[in-house]
C-alpha positions in Angstrom: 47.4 10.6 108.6 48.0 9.4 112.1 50.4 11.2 114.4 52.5 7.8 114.4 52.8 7.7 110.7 54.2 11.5 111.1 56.4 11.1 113.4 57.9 8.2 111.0 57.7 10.4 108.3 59.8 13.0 110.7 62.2 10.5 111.3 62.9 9.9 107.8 63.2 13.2 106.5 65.4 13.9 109.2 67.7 11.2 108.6 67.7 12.1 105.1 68.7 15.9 105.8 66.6 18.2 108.2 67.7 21.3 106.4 65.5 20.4 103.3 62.4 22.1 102.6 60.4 19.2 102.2 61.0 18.8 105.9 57.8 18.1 107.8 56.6 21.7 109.3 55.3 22.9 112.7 52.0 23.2 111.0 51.6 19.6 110.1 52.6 18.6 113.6 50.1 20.6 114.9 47.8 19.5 112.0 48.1 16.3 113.2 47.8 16.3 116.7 44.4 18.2 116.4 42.9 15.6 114.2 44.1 12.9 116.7 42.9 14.9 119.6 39.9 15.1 118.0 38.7 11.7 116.9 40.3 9.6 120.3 37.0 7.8 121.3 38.3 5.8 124.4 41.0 6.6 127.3 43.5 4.4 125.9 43.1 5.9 122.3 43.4 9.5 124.1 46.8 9.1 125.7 48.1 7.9 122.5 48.7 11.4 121.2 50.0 12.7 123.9 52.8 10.3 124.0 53.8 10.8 121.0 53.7 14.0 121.3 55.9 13.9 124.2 58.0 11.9 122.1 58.4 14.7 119.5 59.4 17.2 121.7 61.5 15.2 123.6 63.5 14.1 120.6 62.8 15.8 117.3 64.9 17.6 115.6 65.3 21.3 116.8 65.6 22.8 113.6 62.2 21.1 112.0 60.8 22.0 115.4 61.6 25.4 116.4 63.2 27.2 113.7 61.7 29.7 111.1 63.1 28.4 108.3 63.2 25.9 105.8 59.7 24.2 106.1 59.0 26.7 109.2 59.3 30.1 106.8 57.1 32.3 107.3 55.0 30.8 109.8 54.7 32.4 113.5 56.3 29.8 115.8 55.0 32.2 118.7 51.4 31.6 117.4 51.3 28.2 116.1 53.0 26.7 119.7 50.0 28.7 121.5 47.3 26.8 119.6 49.3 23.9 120.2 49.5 24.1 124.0 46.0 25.6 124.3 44.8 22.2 122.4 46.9 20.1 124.6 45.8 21.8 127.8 41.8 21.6 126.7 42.1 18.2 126.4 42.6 17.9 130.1 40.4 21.0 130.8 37.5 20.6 133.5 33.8 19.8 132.4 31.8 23.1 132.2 29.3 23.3 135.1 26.2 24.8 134.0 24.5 24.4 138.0 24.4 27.4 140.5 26.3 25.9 142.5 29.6 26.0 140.8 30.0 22.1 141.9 30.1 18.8 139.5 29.9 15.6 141.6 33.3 13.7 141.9 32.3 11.1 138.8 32.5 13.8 136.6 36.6 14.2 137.2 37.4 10.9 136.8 39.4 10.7 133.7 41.1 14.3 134.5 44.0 13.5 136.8 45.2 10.6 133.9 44.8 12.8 131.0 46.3 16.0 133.0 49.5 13.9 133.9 49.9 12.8 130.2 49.3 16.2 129.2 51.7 17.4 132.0 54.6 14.9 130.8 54.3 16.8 127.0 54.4 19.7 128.1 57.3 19.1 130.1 58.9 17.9 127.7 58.1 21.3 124.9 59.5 23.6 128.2 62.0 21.6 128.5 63.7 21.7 125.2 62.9 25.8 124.9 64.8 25.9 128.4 67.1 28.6 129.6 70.4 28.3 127.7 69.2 26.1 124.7 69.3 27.5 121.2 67.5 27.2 117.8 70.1 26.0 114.8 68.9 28.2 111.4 70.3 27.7 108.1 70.6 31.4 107.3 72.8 32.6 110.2 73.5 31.8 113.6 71.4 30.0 115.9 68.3 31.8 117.7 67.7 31.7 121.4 64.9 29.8 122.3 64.1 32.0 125.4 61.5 34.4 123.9 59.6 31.1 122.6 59.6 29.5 126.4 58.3 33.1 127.8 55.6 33.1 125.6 54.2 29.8 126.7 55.0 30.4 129.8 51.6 32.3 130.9 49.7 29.0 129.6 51.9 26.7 131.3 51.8 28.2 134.2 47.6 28.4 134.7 48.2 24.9 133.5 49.6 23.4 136.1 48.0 25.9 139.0 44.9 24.2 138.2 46.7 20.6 138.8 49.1 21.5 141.5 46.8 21.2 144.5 44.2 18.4 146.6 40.9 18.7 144.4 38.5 16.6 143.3 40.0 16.9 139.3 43.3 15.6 140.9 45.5 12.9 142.0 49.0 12.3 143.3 50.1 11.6 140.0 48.8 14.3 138.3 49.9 17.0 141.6 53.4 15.9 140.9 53.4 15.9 137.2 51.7 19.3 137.9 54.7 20.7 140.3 57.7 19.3 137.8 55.9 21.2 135.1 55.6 24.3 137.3 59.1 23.9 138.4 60.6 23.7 134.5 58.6 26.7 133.5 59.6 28.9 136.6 63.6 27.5 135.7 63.5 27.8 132.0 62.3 31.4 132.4 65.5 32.0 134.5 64.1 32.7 137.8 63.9 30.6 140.7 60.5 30.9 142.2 56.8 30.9 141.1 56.7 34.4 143.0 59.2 35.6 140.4 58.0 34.6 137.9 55.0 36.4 138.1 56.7 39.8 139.3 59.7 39.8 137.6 63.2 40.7 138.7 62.2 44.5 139.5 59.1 46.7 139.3 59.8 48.9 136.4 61.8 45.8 134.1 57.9 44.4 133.2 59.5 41.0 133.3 56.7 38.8 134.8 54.3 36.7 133.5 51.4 38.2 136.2 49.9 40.3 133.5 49.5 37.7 131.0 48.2 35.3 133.6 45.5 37.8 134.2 44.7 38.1 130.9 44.0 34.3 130.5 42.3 33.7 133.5 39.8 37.3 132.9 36.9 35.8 130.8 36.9 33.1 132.9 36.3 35.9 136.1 33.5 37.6 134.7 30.5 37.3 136.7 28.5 34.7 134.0 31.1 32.1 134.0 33.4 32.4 137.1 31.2 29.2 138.2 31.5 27.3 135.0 34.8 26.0 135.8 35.5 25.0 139.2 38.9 25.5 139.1 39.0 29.4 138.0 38.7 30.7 141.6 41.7 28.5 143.2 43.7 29.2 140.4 43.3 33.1 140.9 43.6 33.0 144.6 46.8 30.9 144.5 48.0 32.8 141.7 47.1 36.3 144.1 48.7 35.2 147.1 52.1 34.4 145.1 52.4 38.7 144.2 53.1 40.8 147.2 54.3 44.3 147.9 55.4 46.6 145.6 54.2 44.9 142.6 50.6 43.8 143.6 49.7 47.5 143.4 49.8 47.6 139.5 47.2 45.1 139.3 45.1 46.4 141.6 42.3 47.6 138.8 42.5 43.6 137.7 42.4 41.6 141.2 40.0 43.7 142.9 36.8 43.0 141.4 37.4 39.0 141.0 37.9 38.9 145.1 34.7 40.8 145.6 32.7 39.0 143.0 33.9 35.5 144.8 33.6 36.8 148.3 30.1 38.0 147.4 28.5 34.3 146.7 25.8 32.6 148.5 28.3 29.6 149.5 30.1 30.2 152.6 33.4 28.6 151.3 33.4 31.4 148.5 32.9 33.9 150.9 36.0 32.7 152.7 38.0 32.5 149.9 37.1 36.1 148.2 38.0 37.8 151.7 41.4 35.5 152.3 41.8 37.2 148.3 40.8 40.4 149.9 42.9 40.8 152.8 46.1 39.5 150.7 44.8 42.6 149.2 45.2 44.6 152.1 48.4 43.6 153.3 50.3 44.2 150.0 49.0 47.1 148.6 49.7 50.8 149.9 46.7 52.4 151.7 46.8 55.7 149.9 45.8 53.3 146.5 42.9 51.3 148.7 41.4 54.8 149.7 41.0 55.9 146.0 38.0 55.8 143.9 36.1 54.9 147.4 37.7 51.5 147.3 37.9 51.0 150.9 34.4 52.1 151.8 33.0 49.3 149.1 35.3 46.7 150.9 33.8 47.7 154.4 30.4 47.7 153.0 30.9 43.9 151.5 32.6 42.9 154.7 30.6 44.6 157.3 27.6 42.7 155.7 29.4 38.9 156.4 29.1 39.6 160.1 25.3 38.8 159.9 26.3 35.7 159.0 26.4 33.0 161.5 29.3 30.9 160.2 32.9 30.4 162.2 34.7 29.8 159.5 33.5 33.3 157.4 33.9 35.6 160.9 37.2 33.8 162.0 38.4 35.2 158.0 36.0 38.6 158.3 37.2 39.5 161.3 41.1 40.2 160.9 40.2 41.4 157.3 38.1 44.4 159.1 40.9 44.8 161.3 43.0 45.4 158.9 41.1 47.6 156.8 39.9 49.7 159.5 43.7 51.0 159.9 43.3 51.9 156.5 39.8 53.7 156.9 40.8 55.4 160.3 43.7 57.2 160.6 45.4 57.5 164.5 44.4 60.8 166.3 46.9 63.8 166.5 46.8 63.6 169.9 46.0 63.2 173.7 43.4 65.7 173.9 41.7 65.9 170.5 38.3 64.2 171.1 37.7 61.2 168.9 34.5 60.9 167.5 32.9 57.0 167.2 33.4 55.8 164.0 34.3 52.2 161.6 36.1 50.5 164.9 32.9 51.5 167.3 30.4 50.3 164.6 32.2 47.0 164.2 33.1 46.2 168.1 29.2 47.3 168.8 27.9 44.7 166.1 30.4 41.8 167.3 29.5 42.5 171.1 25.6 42.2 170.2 26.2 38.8 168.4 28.2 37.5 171.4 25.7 38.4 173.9 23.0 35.9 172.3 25.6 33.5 170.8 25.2 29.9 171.9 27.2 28.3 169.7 31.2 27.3 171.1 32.8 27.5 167.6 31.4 31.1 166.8 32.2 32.3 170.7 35.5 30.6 170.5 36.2 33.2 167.0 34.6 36.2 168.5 36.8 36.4 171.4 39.9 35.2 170.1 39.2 38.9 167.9 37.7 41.3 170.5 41.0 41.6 172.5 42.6 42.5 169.1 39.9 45.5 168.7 40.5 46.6 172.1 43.9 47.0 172.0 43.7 49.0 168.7 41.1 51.4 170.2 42.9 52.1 173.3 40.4 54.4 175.6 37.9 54.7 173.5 37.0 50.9 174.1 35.3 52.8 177.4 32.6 53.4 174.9 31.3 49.8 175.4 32.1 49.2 178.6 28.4 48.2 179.6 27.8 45.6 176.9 32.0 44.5 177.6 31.1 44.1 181.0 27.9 42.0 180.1 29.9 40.1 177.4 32.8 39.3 180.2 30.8 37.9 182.8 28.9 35.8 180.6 31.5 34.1 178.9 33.3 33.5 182.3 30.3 31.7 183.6 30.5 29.2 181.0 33.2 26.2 180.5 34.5 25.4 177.0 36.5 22.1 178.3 38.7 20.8 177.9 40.9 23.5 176.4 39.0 25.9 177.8 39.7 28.4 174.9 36.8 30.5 175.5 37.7 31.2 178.8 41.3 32.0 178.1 40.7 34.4 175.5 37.9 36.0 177.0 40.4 36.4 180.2 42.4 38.3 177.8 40.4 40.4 176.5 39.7 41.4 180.3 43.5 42.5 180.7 43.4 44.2 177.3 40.1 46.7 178.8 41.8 47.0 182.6 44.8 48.0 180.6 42.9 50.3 178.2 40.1 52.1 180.6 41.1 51.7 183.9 40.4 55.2 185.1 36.8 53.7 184.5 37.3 50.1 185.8 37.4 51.1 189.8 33.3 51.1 189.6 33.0 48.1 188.2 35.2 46.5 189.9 32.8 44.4 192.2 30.8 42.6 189.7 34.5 41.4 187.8 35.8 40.7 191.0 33.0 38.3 192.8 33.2 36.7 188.3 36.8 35.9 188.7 36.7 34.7 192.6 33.8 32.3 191.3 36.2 31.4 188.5 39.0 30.4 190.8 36.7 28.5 192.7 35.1 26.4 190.0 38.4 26.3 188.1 40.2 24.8 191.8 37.5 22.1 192.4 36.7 20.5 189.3 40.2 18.6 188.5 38.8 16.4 185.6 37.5 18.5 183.0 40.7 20.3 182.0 44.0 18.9 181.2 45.9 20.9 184.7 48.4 22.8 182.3 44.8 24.6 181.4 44.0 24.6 184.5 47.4 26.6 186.1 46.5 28.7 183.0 43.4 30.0 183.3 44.0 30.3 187.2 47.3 32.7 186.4 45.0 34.7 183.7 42.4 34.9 186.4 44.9 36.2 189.2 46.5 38.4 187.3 43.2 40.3 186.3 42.9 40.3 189.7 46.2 42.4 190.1 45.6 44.9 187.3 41.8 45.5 189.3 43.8 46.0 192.5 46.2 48.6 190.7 43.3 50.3 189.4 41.6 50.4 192.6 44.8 51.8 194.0 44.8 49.0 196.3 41.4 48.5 197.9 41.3 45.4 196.8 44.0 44.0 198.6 42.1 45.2 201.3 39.4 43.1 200.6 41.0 40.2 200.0 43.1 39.9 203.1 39.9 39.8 205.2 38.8 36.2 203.3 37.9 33.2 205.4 41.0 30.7 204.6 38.9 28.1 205.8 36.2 28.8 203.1 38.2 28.3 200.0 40.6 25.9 198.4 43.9 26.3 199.2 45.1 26.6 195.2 42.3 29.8 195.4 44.0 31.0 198.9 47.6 31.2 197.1 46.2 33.0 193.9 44.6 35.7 196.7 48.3 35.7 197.9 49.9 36.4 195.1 47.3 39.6 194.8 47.5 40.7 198.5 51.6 40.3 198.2 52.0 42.2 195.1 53.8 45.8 195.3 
């Protein structure tokens, strides 16, 4: 029997009384629309079903449909719609890759964004008829809410249309917005008004959200064997991760933790980006006291300490404010003033990224380093004094060279200047002639070459400069401005001569 010729045969029925027995049951349906699912040879012969199956939902009687009675008794609506929507939503699933590489080439998706869209449309229309508000007539009493029914599929529905909802290779336009209107009926026919709620719940202790059951689907699909096997998996859990946040991401801890270090742990480098983004969403939403136990931090520094040794911007720019973050969890602040502080995780890690920069060559990698070094000073405070010598090294170097025309290198590593006068200046005052004569030969270069940066750069980096300058002189007590006031105006540029000005005139 075709799903055509059961439909008709719905139809009549219907018309002839819906509350008989005889009534064509949920099982049949779903009877049906396997068989058809399953013996579809070409595209157009595959999107048959679904339409009528759209059809059904959209129109069918509610009683034949959703009720447990009449031709329905006894069966368990919950479970028979679940094998319905998991058939439905396999039909548009992804094609297993058995490589290493977790990757399929883009031929291989070419019929998913039109049979993900047709599936999209039928299950829109199923969600939309179990919608918030809408009720099930039954012949034996009063009609049933059809709630519990739409928060049961919901978990499906919702991994559903995560894997659709974004730019992949599987997807299309189409399919991305028949992905967000299905998204957008599940999240309103559950009665809340965003994914993120829908996933928590109203409250903490009401258990309302569908984050648990998500999990549930998505965990033999996270498992070190087959997290590769469908390329989707991964962007579905870290878009799904990134929708919980504090107080309710601490619950699921156990269940998200070893999924980000499994992905951030791969060979590829846009794994390893994605497993730490996971991991610091991690960090930021979940109380320290709960990272700390069972030694969970220390395995996160471990796995994240280790990415440094690799040389690609995109993994340190993510590393980098990760560690940051989870260094304030390792170390706690000292008690005070006078207790000594012993090196520890911030030394190890500011030592390591100073070593890379010294020998780095390439402008991407700089350009990350030192947008994140004035970020560690400032959190060390004096102990940054520590690594004065290799900061001092690091300094000069990258003020030496021009990143034009943005001149972002520069900038930053200008900052992280300030940050260390700011920091140690009781120790600056003897080092204060080498990072003098570097940012004099900066003002210089910066004054007579007028092409190579944009001038708002320019005025920039010259009011950085100068006001390193001023912090030196404060340090110095002001032996600098003593210096300064005996240069020969007829040497120097006359933008260099006004920055000298603004030092020597300072109070």
């Amino acid at each position: 029997m075709s799903l055509s010729d059961s439909l008709q045969d719905l139809r009549i029925k219907e018309a002839a009384g819906h509350r008989q027995r005889d009534g064509v049951s949920v099982h049949e349906v779903h009877s049906c629309v396997q068989d058809c699912l399953r013996v579809a040879r070409s595209s157009a012969e595959q999107l048959d079903p679904l339409r009528g199956v759209q059809q059904l939902f959209e129109s069918g009687d509610a009683h034949l449909l959703f009720s447990e009675c009449c031709a329905n008794e006894g069966a368990n609506i919950k479970n028979v719609y679940l094998e319905i929507v998991s058939s439905l939503t396999q039909f548009a699933a992804l094609p297993v890759c058995e490589a290493d590489s977790g990757d399929l080439p883009a031929s291989s998706y070419e019929d998913i964004p039109e049979k993900a869209s047709a599936v999209c449309a039928a299950l829109l229309a199923l969600d939309r008829r179990l919608g918030a508000g809408n009720d099930v007539p039954c012949c034996h009493g009063p009609s049933t809410p059809s709630g519990p029914l739409a928060r049961a599929l919901a978990p499906r529905l919702f991994v559903f249309a995560a894997t659709h909802l974004h730019n992949q290779p599987w997807t299309s336009e189409t399919s991305r917005t028949a992905a967000s209107s299905l998204l957008t009926a599940v999240v309103q026919g559950s009665g809340f008004t965003s994914s993120s709620q829908l996933l928590c719940g109203n409250t903490v202790d009401e258990h309302t959200g569908i984050l648990s059951a998500v999990l549930e689907i998505l965990k033999p699909e996270l498992t070190k064997e087959n997290w590769k096997r469908n390329q989707a998996t991964k962007h579905i859990f870290a878009w799904t991760l990134t929708q919980v946040g504090r107080p309710w991401l601490a619950e699921f801890l156990d269940r998200v933790f070893p999924p980000s270090l499994l992905i951030s742990d791969d060979y590829r480098t846009d794994n390893k980006v994605l497993g730490v983004l996971c991991l610091r969403h991690i960090l930021l939403n979940v109380p320290a006291a709960d990272l700390r136990q069972y030694n969970r931090a220390q395995v996160l520094y471990h796995a994240l300490f280790n990415h440094l040794y690799v040389a690609e911007a995109e993994l340190i720019e993510a590393v980098l404010p990760c560690l940051l973050d989870l260094l304030s969890v390792l170390e706690k602040p000292p008690v005070g003033t006078r207790v000594p502080r012993k090196p520890n995780h911030y030394d190890q890690v500011l030592r390591l990224i100073l070593t890379h920069m010294e020998m780095e060559h390439k402008l991407a990698l700089r350009r990350v380093y030192v947008r994140n070094v004035a970020l560690f000073i400032d959190r060390m405070g004096i102990t940054a004094v520590r690594h004065l010598k290799r900061l001092e090294s690091v300094i000069l170097g990258y003020l030496e060279v021009s990143d034009a025309p943005l001149e972002q290198t520069r900038l930053s590593i200008l900052e992280v200047l300030k940050k260390t006068i700011q920091h140690a200046w009781p120790r600056l005052e003897c080092r204060m002639t080498v990072l003098v004569r570097a940012l004099l030969r900066l003002l210089v270069d910066v004054s007579e070459d007028c092409t190579s940066a944009p001038p708002a750069v320019r005025e920039e980096l010259l009011s950085r400069a100068t006001h390193c300058l001023q912090l030196l002189d404060y340090c110095s007590q002001g032996k600098l401005k003593v210096l300064l006031r005996e240069v020969d105006g007829s040497c120097v540029d006359g933008t260099v001569l006004e920055c000298l000005k603004k030092v020597t005139d300072a109070s």
